[in-house]
C-alpha positions in Angstrom: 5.6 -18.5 19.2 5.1 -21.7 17.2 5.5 -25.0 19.4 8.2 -27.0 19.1 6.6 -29.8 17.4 5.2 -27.8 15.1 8.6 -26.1 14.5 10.3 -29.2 13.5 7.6 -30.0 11.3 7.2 -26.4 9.8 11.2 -26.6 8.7 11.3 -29.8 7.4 8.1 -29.0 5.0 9.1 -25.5 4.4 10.5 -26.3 1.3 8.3 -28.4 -0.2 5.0 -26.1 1.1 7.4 -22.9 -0.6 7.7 -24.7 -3.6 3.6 -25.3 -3.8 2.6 -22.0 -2.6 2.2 -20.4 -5.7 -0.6 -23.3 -6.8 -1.9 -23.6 -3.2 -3.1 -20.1 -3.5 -4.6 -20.2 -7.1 -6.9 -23.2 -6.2 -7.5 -21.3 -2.4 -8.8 -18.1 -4.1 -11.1 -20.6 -7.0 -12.5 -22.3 -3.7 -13.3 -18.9 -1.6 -14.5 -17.3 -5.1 -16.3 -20.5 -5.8 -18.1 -20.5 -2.6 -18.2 -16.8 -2.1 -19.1 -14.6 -5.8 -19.9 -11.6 -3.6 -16.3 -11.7 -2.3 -15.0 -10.8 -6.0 -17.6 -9.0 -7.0 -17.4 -6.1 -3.7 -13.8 -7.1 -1.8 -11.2 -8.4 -4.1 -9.3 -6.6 -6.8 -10.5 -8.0 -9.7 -7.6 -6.9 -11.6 -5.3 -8.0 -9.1 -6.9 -11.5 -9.3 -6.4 -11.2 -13.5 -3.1 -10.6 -13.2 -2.4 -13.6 -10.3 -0.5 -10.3 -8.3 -2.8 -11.0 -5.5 -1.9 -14.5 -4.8 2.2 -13.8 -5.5 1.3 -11.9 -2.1 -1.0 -14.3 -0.1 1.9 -16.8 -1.3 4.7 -14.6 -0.4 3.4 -13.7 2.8 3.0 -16.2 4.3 6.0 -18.1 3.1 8.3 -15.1 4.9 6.0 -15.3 8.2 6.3 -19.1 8.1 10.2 -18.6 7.6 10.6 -16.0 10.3 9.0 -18.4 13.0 11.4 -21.4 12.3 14.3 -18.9 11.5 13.9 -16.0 14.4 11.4 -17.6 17.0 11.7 -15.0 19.5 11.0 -11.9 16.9 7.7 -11.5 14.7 7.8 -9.6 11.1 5.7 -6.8 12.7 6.7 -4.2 9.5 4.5 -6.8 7.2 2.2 -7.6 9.6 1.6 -4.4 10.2 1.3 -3.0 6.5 -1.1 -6.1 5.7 -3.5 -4.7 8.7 -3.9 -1.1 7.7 -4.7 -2.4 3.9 -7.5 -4.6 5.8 -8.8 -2.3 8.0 -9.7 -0.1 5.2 -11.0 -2.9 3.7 -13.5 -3.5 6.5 -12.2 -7.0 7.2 -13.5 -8.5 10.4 -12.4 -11.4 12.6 -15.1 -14.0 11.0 -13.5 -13.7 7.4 -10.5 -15.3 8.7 -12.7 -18.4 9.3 -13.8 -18.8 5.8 -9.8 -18.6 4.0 -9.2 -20.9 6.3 -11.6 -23.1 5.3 -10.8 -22.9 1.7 -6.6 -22.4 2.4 -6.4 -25.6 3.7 -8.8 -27.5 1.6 -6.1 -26.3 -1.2 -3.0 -27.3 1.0 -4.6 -30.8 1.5 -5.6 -30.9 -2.7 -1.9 -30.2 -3.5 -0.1 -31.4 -1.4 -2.3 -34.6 -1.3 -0.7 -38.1 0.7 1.9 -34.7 2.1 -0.1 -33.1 4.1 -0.7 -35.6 6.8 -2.5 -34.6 9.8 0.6 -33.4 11.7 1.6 -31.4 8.8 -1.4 -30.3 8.5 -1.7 -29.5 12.1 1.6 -27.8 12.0 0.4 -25.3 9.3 -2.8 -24.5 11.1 -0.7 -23.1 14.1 1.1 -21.2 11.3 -2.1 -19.7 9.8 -3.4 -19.1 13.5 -0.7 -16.6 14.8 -0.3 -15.1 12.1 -4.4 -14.6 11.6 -4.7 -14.1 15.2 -1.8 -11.0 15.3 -3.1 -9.5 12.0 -6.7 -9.6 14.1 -5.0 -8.3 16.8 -3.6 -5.3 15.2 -7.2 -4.5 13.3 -8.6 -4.1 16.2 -6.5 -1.7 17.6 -6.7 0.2 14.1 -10.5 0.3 14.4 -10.4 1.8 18.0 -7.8 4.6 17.0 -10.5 5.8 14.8 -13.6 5.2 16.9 -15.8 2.7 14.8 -16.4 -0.9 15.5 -14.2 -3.7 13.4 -14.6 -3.5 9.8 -17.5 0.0 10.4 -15.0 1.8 8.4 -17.5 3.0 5.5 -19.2 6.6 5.0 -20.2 8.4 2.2 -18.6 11.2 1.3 -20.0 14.2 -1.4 -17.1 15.1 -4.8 -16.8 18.6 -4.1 -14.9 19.5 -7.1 -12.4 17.9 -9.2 -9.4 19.2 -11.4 -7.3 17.5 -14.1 -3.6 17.5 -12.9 -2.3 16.3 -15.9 -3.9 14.2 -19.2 -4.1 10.6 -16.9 -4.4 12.1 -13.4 -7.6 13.7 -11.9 -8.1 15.5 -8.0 -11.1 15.1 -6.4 -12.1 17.0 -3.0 -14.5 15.4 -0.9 -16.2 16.1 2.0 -18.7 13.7 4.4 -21.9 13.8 2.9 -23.5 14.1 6.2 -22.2 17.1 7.4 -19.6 15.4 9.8 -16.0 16.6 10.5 -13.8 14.4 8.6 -11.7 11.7 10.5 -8.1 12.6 11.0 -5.3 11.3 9.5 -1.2 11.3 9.3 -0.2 12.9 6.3 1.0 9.7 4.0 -2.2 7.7 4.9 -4.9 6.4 2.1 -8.0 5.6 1.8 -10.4 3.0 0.1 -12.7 4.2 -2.2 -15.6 1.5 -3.4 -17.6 2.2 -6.1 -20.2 0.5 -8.6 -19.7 -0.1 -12.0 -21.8 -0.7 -14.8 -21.8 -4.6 -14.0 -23.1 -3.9 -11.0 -19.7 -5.1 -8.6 -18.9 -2.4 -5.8 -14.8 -2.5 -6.4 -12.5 -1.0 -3.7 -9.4 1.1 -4.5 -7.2 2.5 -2.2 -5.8 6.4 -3.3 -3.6 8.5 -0.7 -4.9 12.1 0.6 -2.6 14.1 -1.3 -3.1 17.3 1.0 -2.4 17.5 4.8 -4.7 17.0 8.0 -6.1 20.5 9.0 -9.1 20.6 5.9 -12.7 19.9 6.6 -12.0 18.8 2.8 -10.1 15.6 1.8 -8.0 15.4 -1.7 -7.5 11.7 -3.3 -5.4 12.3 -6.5 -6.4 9.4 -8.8 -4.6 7.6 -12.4 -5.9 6.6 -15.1 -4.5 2.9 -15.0 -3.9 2.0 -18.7 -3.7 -2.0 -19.0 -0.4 -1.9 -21.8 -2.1 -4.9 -23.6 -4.6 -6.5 -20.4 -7.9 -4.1 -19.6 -7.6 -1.0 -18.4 -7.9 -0.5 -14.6 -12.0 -0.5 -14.3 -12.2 1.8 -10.4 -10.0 4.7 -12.3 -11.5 4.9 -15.7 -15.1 5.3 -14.0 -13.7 7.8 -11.7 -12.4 10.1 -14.4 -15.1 9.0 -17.1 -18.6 9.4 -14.5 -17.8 11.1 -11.4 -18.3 14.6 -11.1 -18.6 17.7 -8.2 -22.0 16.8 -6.4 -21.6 13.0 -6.7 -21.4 10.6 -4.2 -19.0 8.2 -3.0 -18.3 5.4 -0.5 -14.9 6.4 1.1 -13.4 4.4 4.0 -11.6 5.7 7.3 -8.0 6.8 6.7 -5.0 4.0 6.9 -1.9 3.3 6.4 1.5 2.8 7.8 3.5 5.1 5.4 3.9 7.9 8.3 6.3 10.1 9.6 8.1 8.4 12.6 11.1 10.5 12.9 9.4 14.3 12.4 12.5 15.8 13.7 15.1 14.2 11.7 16.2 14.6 8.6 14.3 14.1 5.6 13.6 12.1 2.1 10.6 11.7 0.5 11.4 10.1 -2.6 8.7 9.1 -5.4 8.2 8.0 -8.8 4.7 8.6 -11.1 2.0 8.5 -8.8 3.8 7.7 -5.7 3.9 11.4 -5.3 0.6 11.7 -3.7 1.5 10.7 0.0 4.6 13.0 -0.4 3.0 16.2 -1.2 0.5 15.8 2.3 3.6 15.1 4.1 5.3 18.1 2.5 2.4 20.2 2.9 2.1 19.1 6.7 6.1 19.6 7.3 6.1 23.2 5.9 2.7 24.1 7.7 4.6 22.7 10.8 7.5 24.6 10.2 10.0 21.6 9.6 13.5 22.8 10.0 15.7 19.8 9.7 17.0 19.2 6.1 14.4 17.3 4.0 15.6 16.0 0.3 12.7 15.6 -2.4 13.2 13.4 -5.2 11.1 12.5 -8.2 11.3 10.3 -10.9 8.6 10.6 -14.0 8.3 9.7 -17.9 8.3 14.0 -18.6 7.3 17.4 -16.8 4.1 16.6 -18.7 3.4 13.4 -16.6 4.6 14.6 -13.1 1.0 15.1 -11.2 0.7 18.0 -9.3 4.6 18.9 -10.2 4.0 23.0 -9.6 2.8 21.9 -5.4 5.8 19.5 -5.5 8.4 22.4 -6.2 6.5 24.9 -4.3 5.9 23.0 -1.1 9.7 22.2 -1.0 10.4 25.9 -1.1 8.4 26.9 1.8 10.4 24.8 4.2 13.7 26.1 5.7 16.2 23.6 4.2 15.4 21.4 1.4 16.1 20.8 -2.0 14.1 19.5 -4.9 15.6 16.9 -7.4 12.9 16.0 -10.4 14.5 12.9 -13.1 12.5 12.8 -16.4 12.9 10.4 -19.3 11.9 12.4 -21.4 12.8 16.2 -20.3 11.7 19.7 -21.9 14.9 21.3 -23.5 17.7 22.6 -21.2 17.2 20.2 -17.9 20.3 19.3 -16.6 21.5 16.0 -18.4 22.1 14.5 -14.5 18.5 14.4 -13.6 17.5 12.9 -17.1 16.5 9.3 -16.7 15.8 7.3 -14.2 16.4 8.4 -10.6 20.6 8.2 -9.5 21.4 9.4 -5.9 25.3 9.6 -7.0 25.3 13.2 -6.9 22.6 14.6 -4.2 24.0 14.2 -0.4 21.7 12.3 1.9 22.5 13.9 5.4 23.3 11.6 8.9 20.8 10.0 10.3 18.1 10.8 7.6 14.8 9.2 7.3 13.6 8.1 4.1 9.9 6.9 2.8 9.3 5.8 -0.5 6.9 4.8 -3.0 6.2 4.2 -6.6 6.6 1.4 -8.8 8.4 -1.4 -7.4 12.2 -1.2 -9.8 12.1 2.2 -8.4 11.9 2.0 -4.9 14.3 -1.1 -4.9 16.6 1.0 -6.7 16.2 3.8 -4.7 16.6 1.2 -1.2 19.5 0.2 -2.7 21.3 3.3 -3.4 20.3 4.2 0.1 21.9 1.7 1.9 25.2 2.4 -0.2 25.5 5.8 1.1 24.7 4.1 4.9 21.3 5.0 5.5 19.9 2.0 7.9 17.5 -0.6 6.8 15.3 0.7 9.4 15.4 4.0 8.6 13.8 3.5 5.1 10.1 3.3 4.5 8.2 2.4 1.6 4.4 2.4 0.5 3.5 0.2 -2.4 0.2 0.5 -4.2 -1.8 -2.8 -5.0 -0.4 -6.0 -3.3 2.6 -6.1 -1.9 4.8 -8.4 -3.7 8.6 -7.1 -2.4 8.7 -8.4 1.3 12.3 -6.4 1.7 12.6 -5.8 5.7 12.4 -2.2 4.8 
């Protein structure tokens, strides 16, 4: 809880501090970069940095944890929190790098804001960074002890055992550890961060979902091809499908990720758009090995049949269970598919039963659509999940 002091200083310079996030966290990441290459080179996305998505979220997070302690004292924003820990965790992050952005966060604040930040703003905003640095440390730690390793031990090298094209953009690689260990365990809808070295010698970190279920001494990641649509194409994905073949090697973190079935009993929808299908077909896979029997609704949204990865498991896994449906939306459909599941995805017509759970993730329009449309036919807030891939730039109490 932030003191009182600090309260009243945090509200009156929320507003001014909101409007100079945005450059706050462009000169923070030149300082840490400036200071610390290696942290671009093997830690950040440096595609994320290109396109200033990564600081939109440092900004934007911050900003709505800042807001929730003045606003609602006595509650903490535990959903972000919480998402921003697994993606660190499978990052490897540890306690002593949140020393170093603060160093270089508030030299920034002080640069910007300049005669602003005076030492009790300043001090005020340092309590800010604190809890919120001191929770997200918190909650690592108790992600690294789940899964056995010390903080940020979350790497091993694991062998390609074969890979198969899904469609023209999107490639399946199995995997198993390279030493002959069992694999860790996951939830079905959890990822994992792959790191690997390109030709400029950087070690860049992706994270891809396991796109089959726990049970497997193999693991699946189903990966892309991220074209860049007039900025560079995504550099992790094009050397995956381009170099990496069965018998290769690569660096593959601990499983994460807060995208998991909370409700297993209730009813069901998984709803995805392009590649967001991934963590849906391991959660599909584990429901019908588990012998789900409460209604689950599947909906997809893709350009064309051609596009939708894995879209022969997606139809078959939701026929082995006792009572679902399947609903697939394509822009661009073969001939004869019904004209109300042509375009983008529209709940109007498919019944979402009382008191179903829903989980998401694709691109953000669609799972805001999709969020929306939900809580029009009176599906909780809480009730709806999401998962977004890359940082997380829509900080909807979902």
């Amino acid at each position: 809880m932030l003191s009182e002091p600090s309260t009243a200083t945090v509200r009156a310079t929320l507003p001014a501090v909101g409007a100079a996030i945005g450059d706050i966290a462009d000169l923070f990441y030149r300082k840490l970069f400036d200071a610390h290459p290696e942290l671009l080179r093997d830690l950040f996305n440096r595609g994320n940095q290109a396109s200033g998505a990564q600081r939109q979220a440092l900004a934007g997070s911050i900003a709505a944890f800042a807001t929730q302690l003045v606003e609602h004292p006595d509650t903490r924003p535990d959903v972000m929190l919480g998402r921003i820990a697994h993606k660190h965790a499978s990052l490897g992050i540890t306690a002593a790098q949140y020393d170093v952005v603060h160093t270089h966060l508030f030299a920034a604040i002080a640069e910007v804001l300049g005669d602003a930040a005076t030492p009790e703003v300043a001090a005020a905003w340092d309590e800010v960074y604190w809890l919120m640095a001191n929770a997200l440390i918190a909650i690592e730690e108790r992600l690294y002890a789940q899964q056995g390793v010390l903080a940020g031990d979350v790497w091993r090298d694991w062998e390609v055992v074969s890979r198969a094209t899904e469609t023209a953009d999107v490639v399946t690689f199995q995997l198993r550890p390279a030493d002959g260990a069992p694999a860790p365990g996951f939830h079905p809808g959890q990822y994992v961060s792959v790191q690997i070295e390109l030709p400029d010698g950087a070690g860049q970190i992706r994270q891809y979902s396991l796109s089959s279920a726990p049970g497997s001494p193999l693991r699946s990641i189903t990966v892309k091809r991220v074209h860049g649509d007039g900025s560079p194409d995504g550099e992790v994905s094009r050397q995956l499908h381009d170099r990496v073949r069965a018998g290769d090697r690569l660096r593959v973190s601990a499983p994460y990720g807060d995208l998991v079935l909370k409700s297993p009993d209730a009813p069901l929808l998984l709803a995805s758009a392009g590649i967001g299908c991934t963590p849906m077909l391991s959660m599909l896979e584990h429901l019908a090995s588990d012998g789900h029997r409460a209604p689950v609704t599947v909906v997809h949204g893709d350009r064309s049949p051609d596009d939708h990865a894995m879209r022969t498991d997606h139809a078959l896994l939701t026929g082995k269970l006792t009572d679902a449906t399947a609903h697939f939306w394509y822009e661009n459909p073969e001939p004869g598919h019904p004209a109300n599941r042509t375009g983008l995805v529209d709940l109007t017509g498919v019944v979402i039963p009382s008191g179903t759970h829903a989980y998401l993730c694709g691109p953000l329009p669609f799972m805001r659509s999709v969020r929306t449309q939900l809580l029009a036919k009176g599906v909780p807030s809480a009730d709806i999940h999401y998962e977004v891939f890359g940082p997380d730039l829509w900080l909807a109490t979902a």
